[in-house]
N, C-alpha and C positions, 0 to 999 in steps of 0.2 A: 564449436570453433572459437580460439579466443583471438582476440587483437589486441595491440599495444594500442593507444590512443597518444599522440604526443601534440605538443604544443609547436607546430611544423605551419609553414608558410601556405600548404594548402588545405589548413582545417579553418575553420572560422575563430575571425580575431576574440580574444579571450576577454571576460568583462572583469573590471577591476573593483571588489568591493572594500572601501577603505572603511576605519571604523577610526572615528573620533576620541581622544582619550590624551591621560598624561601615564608613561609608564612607572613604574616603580611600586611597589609595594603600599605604601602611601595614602596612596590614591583608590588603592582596590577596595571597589566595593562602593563608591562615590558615583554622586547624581553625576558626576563629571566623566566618566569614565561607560555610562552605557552603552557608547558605539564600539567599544574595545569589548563589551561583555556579548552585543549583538556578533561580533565575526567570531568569538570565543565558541558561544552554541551554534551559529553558523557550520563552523569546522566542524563540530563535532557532531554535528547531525549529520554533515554528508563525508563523516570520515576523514578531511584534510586535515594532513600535519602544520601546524604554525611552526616552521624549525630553520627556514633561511631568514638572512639579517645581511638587508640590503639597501641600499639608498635611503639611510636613517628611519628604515623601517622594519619588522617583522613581518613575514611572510606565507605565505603556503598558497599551493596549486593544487589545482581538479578538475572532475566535472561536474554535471548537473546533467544529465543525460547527456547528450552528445555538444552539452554547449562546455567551454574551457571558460577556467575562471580562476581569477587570482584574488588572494586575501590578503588584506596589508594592516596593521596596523602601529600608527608612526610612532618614532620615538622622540620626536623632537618638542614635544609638552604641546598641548591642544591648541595656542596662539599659536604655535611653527607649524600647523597642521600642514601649509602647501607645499613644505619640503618636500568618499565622505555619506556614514551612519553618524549621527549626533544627535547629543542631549538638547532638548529645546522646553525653557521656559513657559511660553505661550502653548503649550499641550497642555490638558491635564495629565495628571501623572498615569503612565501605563498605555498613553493613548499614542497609536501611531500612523504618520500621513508617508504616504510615496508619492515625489514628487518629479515630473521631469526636469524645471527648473525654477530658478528662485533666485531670490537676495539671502542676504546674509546674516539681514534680522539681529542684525547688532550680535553676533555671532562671531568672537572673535576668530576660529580655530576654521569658521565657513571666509572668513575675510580673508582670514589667510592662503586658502586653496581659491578663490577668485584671483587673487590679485599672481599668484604662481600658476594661473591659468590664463594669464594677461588678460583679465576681464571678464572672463566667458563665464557664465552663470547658467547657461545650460548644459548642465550635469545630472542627472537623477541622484536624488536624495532620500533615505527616507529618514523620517524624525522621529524620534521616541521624547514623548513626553514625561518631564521631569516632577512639572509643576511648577508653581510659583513659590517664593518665600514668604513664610505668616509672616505678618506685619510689616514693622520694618526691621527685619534681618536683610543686612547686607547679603545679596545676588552671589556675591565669590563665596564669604561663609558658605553659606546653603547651598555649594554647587561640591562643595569640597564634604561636605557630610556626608556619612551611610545613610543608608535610608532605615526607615523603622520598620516594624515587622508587616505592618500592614501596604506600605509602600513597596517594600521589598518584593511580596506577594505581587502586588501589579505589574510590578519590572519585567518577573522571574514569568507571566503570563505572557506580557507582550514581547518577551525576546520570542518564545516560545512562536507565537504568530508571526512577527517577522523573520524569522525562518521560515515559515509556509509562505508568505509572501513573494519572499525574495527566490524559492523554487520557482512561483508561481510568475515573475518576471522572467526568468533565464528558460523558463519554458512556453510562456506565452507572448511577452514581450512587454515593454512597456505599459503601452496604453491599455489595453484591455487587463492589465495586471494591477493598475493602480485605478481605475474603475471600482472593479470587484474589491481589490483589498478596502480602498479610502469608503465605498460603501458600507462594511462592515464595519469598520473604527468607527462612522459617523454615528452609527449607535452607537454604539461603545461610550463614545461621548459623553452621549445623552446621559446614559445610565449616571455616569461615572460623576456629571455637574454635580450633585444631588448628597454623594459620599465622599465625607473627607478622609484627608492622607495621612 
């Protein structure tokens, strides 16, 4: 038997995963740009097209078993973000936390989606770790570079897990999903202090 599944007032409300980023050519491939690379393999692991362009955003719809779920990723440069997946310094690089809620951690692009939230900061988040900048290299610099091979490497692992992740929310729910997942990162951690980027 087959069924249509549609996004309809008596299915359950649909979750919205937004991915952090600045669009354009530019930028691809930048520490700045991992939450637009997180719904990128996102999509493409459960099949969804990114192909409507709506509320200065990019888009695509799905499921994940019988849960509905929309993909966004904005186009209004990562400071306009609250016209949320995001790069976060204080990780190490490759390392990633899911969170229910938070501050903004001097996070311009999360400052932006709190305050177009009028305040609200509980939102689920997860964070992929960037790393820090060696020495003193200016924070922007170093948010706007590619990464190197070895760095690249950690990204291209932990998109890869936060895709099992983020299944593993839409089918078990929050809390018990960022349990198990942030238990696995916290080794991950460990390992990771130890080996540079």
């Amino acid at each position: 038997m087959i069924t249509r599944r549609c996004f309809c007032s008596s299915a359950p409300r649909p979750w919205l995963f937004v991915g952090l980023g600045n669009p354009g050519d530019k930028y691809k491939g930048t520490r700045h740009n991992v939450g637009f690379e997180m719904i990128d393999a996102f999509a493409k692991a459960q099949g969804i097209e990114m192909n409507t362009l709506n509320c200065k955003a990019i888009f695509g719809q799905g499921f994940v078993g019988d849960a509905p779920l929309l993909l966004a990723k904005p186009q209004t440069y990562m400071n306009l973000s609250g016209e949320s997946f995001h790069d976060d310094m204080d990780l190490p690089c490759g390392v990633l936390r899911l969170q229910d809620k938070g501050g903004h951690g001097s996070h311009n692009g999360l400052k932006s989606v709190i305050y177009h939230f009028r305040g609200n900061r509980e939102f689920a988040r997860l964070r992929i770790g960037i790393g820090k900048p060696p020495g003193q290299m200016d924070p922007k610099a170093f948010l706007l570079q590619k990464f190197n091979a070895s760095a690249r490497e950690r990204i291209d692992t932990a998109l890869q897990e936060g895709v099992e992740g983020l299944k593993l929310l839409l089918l078990k729910g929050l809390t018990e999903s960022a349990r198990r997942f942030n238990t696995e990162q916290k080794y991950k951690h460990i390992r990771l202090q130890t080996v540079p980027t």
